[in-house]
C-alpha positions in Angstrom: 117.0 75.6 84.6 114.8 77.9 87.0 116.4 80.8 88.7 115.4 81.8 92.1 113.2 84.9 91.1 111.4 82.3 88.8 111.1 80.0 91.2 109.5 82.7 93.8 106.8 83.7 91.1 105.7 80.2 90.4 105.2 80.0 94.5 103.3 82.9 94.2 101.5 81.6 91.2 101.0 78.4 93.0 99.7 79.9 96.3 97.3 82.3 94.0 96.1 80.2 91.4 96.0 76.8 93.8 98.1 74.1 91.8 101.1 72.5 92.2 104.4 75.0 90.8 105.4 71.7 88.8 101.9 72.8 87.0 103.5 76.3 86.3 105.2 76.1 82.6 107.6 78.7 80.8 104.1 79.2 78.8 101.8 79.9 82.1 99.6 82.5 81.2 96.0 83.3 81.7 94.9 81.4 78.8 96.4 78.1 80.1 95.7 78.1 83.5 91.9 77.5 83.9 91.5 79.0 87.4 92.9 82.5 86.6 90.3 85.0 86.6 89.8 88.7 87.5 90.0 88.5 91.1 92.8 85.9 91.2 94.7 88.1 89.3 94.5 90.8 91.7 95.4 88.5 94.1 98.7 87.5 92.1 99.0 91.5 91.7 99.3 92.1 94.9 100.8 88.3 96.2 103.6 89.8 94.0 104.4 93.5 95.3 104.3 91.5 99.0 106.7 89.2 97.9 109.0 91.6 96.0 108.3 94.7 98.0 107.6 96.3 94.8 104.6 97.9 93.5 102.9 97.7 90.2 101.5 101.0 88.2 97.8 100.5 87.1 99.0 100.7 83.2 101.6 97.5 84.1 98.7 95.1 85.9 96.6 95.0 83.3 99.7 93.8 81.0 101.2 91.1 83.4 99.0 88.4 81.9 101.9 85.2 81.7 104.6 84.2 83.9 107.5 85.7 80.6 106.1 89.2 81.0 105.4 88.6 85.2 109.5 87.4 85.2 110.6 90.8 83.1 108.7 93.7 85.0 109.8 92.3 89.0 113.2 91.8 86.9 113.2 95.5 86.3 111.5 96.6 89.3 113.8 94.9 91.4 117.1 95.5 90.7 116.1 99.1 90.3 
């Protein structure tokens, strides 16, 4: 079962990456979702501090490369 703070980064992910959140598996990562490139991954960069109000160091972005990892660090960052 999806929790809410799942369920907010798969509408990020879904506004980002344009499919369906139904689309967006425990396994979503850059590798399975075809239309995630550089840019888009910016834009799910920063899609994600706006939503969260949190923001992301340089080391961390270039990490946050599948939803697991995504789910762990605005985990962390927000209930800091």
């Amino acid at each position: 079962m999806e929790d809410k703070l799942e369920a907010q980064i798969k509408n990020v992910m879904s506004a980002i990456f344009d499919i369906p959140t139904n689309q967006i598996g425990d396994d979503a990562s850059s590798d399975t979702i075809e239309s995630w490139d550089s840019l888009k991954h910016m834009n799910l960069i920063v899609g994600l501090e706006e939503e969260f109000d949190i923001e992301f160091n340089d080391e961390d972005i270039g990490s946050l490369l599948n939803l697991k990892l995504i789910k762990l660090f605005v985990e962390e960052m927000v209930t800091i």
